[in-house]
mmCIF file of the N, C-alpha and C atoms, coordinates in Angstrom:
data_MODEL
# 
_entry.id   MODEL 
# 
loop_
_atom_site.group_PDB 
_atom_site.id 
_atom_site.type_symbol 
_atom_site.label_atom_id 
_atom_site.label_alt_id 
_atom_site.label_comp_id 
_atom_site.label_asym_id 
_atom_site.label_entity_id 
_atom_site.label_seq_id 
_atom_site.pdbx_PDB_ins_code 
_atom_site.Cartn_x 
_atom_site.Cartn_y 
_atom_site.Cartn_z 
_atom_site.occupancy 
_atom_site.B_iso_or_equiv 
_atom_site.pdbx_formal_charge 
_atom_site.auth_seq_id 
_atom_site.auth_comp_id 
_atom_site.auth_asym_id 
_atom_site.auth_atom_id 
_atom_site.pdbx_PDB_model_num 
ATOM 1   N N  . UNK A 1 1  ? 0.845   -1.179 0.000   1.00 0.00 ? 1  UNK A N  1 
ATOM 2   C CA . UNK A 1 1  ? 0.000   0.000  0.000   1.00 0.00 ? 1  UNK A CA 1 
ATOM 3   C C  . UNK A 1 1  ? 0.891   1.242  0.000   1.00 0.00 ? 1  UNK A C  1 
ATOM 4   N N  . UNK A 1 2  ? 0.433   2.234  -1.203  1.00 0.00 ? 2  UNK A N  1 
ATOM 5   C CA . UNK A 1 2  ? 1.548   3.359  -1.092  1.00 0.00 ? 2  UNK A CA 1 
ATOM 6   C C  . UNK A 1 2  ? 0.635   4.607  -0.477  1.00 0.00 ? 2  UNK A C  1 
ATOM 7   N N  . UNK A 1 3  ? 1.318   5.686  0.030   1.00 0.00 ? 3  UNK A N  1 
ATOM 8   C CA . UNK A 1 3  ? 0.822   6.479  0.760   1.00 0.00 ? 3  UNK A CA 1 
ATOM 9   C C  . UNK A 1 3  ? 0.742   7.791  -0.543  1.00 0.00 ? 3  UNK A C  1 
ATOM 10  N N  . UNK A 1 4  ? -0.621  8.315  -1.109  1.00 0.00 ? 4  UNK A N  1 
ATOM 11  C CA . UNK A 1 4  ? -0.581  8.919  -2.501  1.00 0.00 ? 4  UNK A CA 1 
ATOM 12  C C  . UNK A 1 4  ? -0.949  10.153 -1.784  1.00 0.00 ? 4  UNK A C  1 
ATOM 13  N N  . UNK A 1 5  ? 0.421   11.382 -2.309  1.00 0.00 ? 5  UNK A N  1 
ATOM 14  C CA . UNK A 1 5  ? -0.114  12.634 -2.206  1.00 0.00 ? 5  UNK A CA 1 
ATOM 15  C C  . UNK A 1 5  ? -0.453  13.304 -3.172  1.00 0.00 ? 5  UNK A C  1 
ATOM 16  N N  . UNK A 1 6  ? -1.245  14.455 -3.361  1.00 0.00 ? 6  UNK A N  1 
ATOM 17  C CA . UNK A 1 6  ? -1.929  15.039 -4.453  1.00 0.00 ? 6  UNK A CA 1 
ATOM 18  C C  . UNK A 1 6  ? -1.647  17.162 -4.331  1.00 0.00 ? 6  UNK A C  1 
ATOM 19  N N  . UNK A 1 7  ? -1.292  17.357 -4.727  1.00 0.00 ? 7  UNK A N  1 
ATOM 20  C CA . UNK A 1 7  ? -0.865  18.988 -4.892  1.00 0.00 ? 7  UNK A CA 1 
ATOM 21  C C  . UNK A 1 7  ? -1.650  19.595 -5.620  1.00 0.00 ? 7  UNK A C  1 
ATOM 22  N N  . UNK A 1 8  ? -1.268  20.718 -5.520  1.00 0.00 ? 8  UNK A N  1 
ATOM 23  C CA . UNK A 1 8  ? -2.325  22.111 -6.076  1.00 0.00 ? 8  UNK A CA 1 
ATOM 24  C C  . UNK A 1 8  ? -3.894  21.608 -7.050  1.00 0.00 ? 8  UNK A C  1 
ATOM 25  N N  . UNK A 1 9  ? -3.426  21.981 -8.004  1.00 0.00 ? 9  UNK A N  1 
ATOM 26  C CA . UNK A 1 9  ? -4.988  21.513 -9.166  1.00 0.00 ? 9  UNK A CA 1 
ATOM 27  C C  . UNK A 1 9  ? -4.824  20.300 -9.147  1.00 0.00 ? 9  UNK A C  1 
ATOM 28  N N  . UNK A 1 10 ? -4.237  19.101 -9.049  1.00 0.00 ? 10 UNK A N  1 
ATOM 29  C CA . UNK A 1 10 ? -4.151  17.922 -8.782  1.00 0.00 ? 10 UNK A CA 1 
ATOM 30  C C  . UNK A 1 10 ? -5.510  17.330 -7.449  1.00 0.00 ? 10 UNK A C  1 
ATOM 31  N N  . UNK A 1 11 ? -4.999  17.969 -6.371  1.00 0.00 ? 11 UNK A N  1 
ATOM 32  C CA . UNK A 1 11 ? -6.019  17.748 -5.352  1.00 0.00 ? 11 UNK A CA 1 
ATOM 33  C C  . UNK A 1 11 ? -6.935  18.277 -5.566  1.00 0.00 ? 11 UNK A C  1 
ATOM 34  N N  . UNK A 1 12 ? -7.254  19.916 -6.065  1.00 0.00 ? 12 UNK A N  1 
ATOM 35  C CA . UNK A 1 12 ? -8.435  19.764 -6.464  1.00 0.00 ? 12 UNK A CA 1 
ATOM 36  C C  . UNK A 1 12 ? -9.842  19.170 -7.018  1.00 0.00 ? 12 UNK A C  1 
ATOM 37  N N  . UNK A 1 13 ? -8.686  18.578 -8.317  1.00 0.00 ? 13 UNK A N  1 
ATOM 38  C CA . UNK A 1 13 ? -9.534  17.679 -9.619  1.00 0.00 ? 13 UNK A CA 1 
ATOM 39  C C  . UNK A 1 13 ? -10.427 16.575 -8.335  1.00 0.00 ? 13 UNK A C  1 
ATOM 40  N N  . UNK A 1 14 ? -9.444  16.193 -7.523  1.00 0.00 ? 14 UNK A N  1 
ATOM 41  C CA . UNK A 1 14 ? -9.966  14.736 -6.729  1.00 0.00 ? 14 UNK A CA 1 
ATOM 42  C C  . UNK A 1 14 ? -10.647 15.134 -5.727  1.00 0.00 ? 14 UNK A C  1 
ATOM 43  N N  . UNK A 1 15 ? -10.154 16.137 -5.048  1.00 0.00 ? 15 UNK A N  1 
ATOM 44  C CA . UNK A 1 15 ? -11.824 16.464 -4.086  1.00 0.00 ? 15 UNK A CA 1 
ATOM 45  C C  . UNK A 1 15 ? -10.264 15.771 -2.596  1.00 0.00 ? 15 UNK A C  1 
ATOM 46  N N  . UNK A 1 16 ? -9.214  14.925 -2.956  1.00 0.00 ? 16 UNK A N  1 
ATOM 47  C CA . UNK A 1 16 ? -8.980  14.818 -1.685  1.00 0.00 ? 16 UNK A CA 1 
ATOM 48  C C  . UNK A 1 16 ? -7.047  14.972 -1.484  1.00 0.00 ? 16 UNK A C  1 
ATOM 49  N N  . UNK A 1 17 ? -6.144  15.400 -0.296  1.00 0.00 ? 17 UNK A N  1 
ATOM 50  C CA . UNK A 1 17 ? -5.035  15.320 -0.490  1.00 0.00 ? 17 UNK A CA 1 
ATOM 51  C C  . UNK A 1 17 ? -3.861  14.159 -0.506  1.00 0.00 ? 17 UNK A C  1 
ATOM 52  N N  . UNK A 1 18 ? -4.797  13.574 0.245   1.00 0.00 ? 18 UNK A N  1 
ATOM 53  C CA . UNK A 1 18 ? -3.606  12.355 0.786   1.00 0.00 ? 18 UNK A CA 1 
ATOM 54  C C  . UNK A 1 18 ? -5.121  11.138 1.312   1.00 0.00 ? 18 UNK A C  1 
ATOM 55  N N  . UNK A 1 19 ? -3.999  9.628  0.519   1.00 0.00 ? 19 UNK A N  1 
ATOM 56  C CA . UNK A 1 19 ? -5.260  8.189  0.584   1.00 0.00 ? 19 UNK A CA 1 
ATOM 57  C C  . UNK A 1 19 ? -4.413  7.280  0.137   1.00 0.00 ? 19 UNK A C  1 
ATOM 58  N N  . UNK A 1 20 ? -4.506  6.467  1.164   1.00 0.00 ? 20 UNK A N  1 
ATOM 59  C CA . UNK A 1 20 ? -3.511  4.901  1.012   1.00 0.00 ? 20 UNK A CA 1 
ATOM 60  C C  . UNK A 1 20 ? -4.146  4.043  -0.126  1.00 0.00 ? 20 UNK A C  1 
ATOM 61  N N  . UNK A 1 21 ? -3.064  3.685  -1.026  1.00 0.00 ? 21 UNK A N  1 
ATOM 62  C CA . UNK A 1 21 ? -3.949  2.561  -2.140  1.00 0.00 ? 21 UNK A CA 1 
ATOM 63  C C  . UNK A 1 21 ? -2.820  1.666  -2.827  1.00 0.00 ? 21 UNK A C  1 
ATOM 64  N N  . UNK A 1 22 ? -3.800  0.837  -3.101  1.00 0.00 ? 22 UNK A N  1 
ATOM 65  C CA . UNK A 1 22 ? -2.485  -0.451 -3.455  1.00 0.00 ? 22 UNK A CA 1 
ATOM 66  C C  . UNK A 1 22 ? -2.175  -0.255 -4.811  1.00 0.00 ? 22 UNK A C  1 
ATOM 67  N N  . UNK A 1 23 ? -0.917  -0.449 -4.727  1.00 0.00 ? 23 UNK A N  1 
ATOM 68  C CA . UNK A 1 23 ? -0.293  -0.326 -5.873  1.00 0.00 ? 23 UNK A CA 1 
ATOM 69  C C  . UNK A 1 23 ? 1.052   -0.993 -6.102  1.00 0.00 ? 23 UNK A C  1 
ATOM 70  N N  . UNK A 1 24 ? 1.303   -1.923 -7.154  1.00 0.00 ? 24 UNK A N  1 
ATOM 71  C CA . UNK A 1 24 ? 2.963   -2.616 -6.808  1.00 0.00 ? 24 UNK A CA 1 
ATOM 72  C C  . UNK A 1 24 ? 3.583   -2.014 -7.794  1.00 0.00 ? 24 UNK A C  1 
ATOM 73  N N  . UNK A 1 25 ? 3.388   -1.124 -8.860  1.00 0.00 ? 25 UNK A N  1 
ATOM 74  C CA . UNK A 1 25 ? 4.135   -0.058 -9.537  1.00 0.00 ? 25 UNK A CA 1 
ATOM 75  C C  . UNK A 1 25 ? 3.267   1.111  -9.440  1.00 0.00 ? 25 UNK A C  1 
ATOM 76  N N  . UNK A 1 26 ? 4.184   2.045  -10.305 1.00 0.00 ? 26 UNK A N  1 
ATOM 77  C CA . UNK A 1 26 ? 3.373   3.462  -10.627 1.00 0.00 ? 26 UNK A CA 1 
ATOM 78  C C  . UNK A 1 26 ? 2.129   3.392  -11.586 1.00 0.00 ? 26 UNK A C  1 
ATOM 79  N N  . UNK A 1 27 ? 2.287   2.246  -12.541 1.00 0.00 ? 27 UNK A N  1 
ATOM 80  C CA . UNK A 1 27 ? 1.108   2.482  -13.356 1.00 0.00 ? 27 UNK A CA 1 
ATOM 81  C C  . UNK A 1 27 ? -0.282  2.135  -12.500 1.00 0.00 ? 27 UNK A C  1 
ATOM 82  N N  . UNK A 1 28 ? 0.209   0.668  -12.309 1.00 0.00 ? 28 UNK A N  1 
ATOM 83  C CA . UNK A 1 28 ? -0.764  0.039  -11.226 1.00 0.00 ? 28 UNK A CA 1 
ATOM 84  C C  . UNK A 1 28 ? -1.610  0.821  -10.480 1.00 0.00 ? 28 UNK A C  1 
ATOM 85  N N  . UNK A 1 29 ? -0.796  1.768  -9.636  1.00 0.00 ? 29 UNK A N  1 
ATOM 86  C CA . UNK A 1 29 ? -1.129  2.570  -8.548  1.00 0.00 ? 29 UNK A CA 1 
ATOM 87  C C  . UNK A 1 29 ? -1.929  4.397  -9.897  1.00 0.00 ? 29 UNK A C  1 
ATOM 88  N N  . UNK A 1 30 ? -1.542  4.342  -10.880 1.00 0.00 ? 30 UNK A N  1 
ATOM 89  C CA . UNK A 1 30 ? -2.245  5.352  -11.615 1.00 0.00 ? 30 UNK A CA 1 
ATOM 90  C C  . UNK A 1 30 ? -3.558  4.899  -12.049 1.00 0.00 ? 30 UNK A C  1 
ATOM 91  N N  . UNK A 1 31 ? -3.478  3.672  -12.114 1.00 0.00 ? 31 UNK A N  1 
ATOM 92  C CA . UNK A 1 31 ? -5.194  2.807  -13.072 1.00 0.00 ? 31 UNK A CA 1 
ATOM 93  C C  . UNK A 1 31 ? -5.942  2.352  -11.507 1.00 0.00 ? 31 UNK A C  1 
ATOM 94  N N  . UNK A 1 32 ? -5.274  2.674  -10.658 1.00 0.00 ? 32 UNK A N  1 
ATOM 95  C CA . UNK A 1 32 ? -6.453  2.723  -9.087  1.00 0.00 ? 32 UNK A CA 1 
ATOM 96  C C  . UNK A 1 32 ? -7.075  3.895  -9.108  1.00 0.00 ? 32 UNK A C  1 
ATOM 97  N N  . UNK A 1 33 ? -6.284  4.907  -8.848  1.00 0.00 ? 33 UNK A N  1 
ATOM 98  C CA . UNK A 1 33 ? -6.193  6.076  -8.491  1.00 0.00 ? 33 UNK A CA 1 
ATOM 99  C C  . UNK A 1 33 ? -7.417  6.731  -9.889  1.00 0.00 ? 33 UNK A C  1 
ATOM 100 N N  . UNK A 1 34 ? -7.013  6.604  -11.255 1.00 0.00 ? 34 UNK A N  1 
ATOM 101 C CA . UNK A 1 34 ? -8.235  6.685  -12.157 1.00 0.00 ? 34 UNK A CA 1 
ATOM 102 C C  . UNK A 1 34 ? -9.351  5.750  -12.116 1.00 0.00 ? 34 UNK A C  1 
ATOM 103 N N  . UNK A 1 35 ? -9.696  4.743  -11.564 1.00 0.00 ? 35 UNK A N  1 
ATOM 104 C CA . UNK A 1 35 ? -10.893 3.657  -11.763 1.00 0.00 ? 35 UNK A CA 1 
ATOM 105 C C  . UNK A 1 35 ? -12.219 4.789  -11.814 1.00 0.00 ? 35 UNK A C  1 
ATOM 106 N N  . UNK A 1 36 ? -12.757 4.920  -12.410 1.00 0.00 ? 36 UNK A N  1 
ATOM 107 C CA . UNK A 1 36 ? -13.814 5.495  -11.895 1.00 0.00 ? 36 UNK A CA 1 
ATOM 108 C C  . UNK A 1 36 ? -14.176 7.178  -11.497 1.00 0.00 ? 36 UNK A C  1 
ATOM 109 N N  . UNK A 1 37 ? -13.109 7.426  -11.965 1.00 0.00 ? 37 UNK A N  1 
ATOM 110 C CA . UNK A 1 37 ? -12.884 8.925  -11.963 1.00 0.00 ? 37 UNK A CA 1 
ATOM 111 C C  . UNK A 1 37 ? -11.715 9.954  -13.319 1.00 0.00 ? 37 UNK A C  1 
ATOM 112 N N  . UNK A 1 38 ? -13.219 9.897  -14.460 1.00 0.00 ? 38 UNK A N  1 
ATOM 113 C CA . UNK A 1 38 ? -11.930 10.392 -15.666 1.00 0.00 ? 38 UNK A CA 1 
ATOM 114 C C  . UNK A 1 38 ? -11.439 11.712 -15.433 1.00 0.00 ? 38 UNK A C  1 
ATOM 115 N N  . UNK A 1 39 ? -11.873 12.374 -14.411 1.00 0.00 ? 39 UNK A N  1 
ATOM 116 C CA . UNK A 1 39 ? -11.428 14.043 -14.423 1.00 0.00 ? 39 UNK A CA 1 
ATOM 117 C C  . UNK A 1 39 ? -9.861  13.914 -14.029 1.00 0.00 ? 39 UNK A C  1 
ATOM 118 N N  . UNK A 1 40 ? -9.641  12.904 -12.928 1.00 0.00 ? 40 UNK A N  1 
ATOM 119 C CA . UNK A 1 40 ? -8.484  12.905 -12.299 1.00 0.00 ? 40 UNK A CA 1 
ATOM 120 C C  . UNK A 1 40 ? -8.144  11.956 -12.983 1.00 0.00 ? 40 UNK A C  1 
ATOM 121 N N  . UNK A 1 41 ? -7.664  10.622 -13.939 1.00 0.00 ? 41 UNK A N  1 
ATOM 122 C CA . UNK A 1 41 ? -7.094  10.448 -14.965 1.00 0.00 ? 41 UNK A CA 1 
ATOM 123 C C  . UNK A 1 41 ? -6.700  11.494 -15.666 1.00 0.00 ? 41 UNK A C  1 
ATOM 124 N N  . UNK A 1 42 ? -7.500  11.983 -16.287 1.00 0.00 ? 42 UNK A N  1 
ATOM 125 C CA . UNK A 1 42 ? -7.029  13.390 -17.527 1.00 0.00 ? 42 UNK A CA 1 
ATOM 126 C C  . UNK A 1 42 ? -5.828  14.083 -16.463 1.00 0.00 ? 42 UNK A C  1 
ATOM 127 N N  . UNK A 1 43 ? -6.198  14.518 -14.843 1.00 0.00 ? 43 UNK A N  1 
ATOM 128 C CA . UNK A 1 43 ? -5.204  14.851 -15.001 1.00 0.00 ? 43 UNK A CA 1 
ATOM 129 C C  . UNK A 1 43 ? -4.179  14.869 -14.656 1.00 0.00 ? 43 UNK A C  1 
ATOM 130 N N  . UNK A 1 44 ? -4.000  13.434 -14.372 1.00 0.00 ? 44 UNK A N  1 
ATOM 131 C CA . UNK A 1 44 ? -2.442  12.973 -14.184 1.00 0.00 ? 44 UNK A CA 1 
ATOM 132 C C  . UNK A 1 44 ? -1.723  12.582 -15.377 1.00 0.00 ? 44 UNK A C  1 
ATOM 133 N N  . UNK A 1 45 ? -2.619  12.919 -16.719 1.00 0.00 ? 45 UNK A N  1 
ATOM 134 C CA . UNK A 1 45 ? -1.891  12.163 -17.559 1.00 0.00 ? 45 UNK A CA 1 
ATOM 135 C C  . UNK A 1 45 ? -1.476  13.538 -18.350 1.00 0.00 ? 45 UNK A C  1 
ATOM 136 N N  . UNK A 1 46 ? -1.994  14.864 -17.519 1.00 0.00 ? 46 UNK A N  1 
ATOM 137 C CA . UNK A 1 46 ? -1.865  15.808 -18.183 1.00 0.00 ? 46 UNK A CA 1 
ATOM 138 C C  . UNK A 1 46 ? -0.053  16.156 -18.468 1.00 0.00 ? 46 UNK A C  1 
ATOM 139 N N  . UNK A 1 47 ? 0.536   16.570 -19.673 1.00 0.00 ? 47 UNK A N  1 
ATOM 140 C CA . UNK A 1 47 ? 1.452   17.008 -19.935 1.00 0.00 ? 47 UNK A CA 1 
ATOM 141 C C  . UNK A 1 47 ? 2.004   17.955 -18.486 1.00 0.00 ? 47 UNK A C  1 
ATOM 142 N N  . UNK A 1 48 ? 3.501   17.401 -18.297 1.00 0.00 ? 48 UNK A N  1 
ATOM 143 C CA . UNK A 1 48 ? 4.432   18.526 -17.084 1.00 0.00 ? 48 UNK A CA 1 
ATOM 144 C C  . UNK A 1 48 ? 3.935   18.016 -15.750 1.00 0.00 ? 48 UNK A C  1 
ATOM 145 N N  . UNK A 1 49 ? 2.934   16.864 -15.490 1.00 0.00 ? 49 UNK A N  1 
ATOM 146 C CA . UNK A 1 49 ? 2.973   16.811 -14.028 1.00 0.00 ? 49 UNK A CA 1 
ATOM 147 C C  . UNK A 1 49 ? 3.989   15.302 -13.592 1.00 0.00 ? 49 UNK A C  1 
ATOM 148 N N  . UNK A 1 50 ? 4.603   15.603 -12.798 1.00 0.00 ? 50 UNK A N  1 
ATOM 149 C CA . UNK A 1 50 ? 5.627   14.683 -12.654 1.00 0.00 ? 50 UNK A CA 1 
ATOM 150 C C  . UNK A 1 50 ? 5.194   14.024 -10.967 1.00 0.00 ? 50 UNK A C  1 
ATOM 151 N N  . UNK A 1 51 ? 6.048   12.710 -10.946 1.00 0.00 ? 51 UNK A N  1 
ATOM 152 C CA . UNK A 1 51 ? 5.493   12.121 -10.032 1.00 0.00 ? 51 UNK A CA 1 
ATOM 153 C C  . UNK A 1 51 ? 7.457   11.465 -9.317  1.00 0.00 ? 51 UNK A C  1 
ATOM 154 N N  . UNK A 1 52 ? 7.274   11.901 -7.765  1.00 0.00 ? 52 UNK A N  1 
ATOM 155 C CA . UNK A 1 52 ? 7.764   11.459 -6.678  1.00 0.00 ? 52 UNK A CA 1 
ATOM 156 C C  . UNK A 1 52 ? 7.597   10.366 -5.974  1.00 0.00 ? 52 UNK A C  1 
ATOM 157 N N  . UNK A 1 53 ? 8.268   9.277  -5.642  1.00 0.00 ? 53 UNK A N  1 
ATOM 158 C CA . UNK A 1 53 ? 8.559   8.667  -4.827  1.00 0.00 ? 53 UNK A CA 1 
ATOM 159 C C  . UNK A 1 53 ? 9.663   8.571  -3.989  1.00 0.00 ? 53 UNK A C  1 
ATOM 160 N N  . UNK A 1 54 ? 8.889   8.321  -2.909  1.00 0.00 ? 54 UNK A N  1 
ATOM 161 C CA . UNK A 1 54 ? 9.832   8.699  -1.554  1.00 0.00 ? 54 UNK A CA 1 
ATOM 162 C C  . UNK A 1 54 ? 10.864  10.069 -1.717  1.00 0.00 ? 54 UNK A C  1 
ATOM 163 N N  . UNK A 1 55 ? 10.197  10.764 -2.286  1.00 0.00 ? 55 UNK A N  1 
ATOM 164 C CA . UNK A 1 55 ? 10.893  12.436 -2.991  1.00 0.00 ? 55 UNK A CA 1 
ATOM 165 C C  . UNK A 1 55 ? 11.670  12.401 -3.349  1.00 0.00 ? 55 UNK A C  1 
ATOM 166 N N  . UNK A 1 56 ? 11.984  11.512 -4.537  1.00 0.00 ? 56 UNK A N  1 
ATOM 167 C CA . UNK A 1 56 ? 12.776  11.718 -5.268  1.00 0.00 ? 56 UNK A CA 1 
ATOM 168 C C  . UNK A 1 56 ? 11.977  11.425 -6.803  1.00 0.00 ? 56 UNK A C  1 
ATOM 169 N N  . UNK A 1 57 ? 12.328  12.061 -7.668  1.00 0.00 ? 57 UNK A N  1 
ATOM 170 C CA . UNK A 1 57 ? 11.334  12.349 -8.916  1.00 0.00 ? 57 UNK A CA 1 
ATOM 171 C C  . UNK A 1 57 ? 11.856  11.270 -9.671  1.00 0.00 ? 57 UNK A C  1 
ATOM 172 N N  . UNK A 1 58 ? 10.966  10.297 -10.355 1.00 0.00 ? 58 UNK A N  1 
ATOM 173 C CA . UNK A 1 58 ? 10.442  9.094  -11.015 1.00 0.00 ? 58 UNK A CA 1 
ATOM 174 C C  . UNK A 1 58 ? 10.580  9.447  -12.190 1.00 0.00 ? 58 UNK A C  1 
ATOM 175 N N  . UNK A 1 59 ? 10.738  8.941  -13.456 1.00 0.00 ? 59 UNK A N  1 
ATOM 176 C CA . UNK A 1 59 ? 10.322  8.730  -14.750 1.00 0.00 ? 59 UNK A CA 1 
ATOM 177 C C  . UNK A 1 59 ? 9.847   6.894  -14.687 1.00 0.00 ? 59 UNK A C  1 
ATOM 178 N N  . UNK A 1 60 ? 8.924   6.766  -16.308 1.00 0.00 ? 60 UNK A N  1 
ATOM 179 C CA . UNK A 1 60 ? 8.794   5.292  -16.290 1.00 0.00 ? 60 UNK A CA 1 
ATOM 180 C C  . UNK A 1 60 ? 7.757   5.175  -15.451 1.00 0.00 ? 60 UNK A C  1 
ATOM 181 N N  . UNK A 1 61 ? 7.857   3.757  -15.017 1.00 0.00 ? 61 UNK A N  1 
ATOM 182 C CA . UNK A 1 61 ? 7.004   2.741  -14.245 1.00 0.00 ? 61 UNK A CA 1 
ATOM 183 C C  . UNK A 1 61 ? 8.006   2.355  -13.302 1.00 0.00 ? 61 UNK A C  1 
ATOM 184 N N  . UNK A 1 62 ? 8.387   2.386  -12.005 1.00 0.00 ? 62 UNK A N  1 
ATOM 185 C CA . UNK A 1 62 ? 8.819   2.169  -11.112 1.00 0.00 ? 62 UNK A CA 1 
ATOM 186 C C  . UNK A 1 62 ? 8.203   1.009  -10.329 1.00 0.00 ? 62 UNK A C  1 
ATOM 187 N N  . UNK A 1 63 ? 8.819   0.017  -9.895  1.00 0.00 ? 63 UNK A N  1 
ATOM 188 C CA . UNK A 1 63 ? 8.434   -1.081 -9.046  1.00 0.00 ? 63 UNK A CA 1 
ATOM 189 C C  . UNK A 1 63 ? 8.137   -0.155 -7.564  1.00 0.00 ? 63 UNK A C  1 
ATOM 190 N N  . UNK A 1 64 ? 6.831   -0.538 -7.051  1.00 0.00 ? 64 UNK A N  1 
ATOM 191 C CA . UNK A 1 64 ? 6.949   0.107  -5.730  1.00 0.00 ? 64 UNK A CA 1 
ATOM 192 C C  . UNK A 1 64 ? 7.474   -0.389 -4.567  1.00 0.00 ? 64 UNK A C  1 
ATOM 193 N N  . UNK A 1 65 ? 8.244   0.067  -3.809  1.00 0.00 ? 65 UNK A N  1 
ATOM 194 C CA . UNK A 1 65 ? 7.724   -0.720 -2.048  1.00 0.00 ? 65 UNK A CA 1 
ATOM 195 C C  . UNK A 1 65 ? 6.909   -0.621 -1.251  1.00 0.00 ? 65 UNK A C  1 
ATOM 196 N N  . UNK A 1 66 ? 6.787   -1.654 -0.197  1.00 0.00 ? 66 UNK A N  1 
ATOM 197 C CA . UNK A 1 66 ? 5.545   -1.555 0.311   1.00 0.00 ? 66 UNK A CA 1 
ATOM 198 C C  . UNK A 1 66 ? 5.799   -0.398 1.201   1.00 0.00 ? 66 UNK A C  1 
ATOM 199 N N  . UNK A 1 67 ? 4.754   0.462  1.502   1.00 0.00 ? 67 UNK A N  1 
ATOM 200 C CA . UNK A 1 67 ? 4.648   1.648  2.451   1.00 0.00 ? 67 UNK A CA 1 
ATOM 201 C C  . UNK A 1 67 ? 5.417   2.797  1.652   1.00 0.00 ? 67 UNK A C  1 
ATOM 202 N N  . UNK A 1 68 ? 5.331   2.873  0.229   1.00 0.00 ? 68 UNK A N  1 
ATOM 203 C CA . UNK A 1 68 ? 6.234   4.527  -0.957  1.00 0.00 ? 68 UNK A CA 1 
ATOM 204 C C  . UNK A 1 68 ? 5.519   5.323  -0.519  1.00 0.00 ? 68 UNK A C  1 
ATOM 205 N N  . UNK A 1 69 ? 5.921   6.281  -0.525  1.00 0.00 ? 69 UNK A N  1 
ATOM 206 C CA . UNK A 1 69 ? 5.149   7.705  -0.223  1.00 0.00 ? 69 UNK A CA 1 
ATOM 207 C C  . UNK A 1 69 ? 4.799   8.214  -2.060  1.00 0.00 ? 69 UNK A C  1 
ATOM 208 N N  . UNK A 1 70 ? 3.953   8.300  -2.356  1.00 0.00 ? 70 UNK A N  1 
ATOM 209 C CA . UNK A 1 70 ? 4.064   8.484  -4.388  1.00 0.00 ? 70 UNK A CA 1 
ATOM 210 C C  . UNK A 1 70 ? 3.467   10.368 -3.968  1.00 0.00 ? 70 UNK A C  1 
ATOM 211 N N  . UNK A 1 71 ? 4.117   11.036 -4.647  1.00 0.00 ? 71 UNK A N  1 
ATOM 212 C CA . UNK A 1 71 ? 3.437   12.752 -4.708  1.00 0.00 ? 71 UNK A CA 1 
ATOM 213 C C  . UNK A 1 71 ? 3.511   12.674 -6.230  1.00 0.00 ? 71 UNK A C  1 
ATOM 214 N N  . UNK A 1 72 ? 2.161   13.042 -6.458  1.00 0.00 ? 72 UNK A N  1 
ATOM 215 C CA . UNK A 1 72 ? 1.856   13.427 -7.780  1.00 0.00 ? 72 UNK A CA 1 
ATOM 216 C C  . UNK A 1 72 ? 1.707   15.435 -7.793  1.00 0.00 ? 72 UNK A C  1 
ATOM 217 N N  . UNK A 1 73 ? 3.063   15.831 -9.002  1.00 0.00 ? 73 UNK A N  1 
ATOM 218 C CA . UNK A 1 73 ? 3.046   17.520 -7.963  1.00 0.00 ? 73 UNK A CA 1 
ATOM 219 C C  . UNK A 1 73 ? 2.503   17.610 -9.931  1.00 0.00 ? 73 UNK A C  1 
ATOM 220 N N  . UNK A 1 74 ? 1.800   18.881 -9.940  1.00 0.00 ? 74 UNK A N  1 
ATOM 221 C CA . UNK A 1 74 ? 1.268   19.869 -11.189 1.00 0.00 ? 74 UNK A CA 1 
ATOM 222 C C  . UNK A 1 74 ? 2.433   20.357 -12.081 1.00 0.00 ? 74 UNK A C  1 
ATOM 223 N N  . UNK A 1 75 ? 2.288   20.618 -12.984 1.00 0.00 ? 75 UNK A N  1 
ATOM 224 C CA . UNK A 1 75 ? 3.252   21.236 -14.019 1.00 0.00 ? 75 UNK A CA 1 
ATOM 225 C C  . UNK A 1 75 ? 3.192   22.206 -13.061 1.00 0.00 ? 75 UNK A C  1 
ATOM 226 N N  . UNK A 1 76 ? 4.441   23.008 -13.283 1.00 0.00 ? 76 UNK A N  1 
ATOM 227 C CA . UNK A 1 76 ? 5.392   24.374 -12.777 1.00 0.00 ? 76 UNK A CA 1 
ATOM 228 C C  . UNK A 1 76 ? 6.170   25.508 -13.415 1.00 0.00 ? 76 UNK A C  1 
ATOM 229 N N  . UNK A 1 77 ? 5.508   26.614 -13.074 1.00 0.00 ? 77 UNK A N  1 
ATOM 230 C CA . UNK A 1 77 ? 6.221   27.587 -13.780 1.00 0.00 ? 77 UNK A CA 1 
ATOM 231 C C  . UNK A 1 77 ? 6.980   28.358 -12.928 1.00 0.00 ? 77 UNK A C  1 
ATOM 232 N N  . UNK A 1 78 ? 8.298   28.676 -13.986 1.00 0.00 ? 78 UNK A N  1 
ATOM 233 C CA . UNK A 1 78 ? 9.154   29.740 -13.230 1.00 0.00 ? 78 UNK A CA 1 
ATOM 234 C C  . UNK A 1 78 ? 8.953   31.337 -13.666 1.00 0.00 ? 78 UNK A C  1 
ATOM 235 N N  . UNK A 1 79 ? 9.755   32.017 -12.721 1.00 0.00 ? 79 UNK A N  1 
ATOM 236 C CA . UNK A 1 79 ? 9.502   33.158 -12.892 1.00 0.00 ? 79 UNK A CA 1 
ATOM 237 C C  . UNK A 1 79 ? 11.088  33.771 -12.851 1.00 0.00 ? 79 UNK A C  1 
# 
């Protein structure tokens, strides 16, 4: 079970910030996290939002461990 955090318009889309869910990779744990909810699919799959485990930033499909902390953070602009 990974511990899923959710940031700015991210948490919005879902209505929540933080929710334990099983997952033994990142995709795995992305096709939970969408079951049943296409707003928040669309937008994790949206272009620029990048995804953390155990804070350190992921590309790919990552094998999880049990108890990852996964942060899904929003595209980012600089100034």
């Amino acid at each position: 079970m990974a511990r899923v955090l959710l940031f700015g318009p991210l948490r919005d889309v879902a209505g929540w910030r933080e929710k334990v869910v099983d997952g033994a990779s990142l995709s795995a744990l992305k096709a939970a996290l969408s079951a049943g909810d296409a707003a928040l699919a669309a937008a994790l799959a949206a272009p620029g939002v990048q995804v953390a485990v155990d804070r350190a930033i992921v590309r790919g499909d990552p094998a999880l461990a049990p108890h990852a902390e996964v942060a899904f953070l929003p595209p980012m602009s600089g100034g």
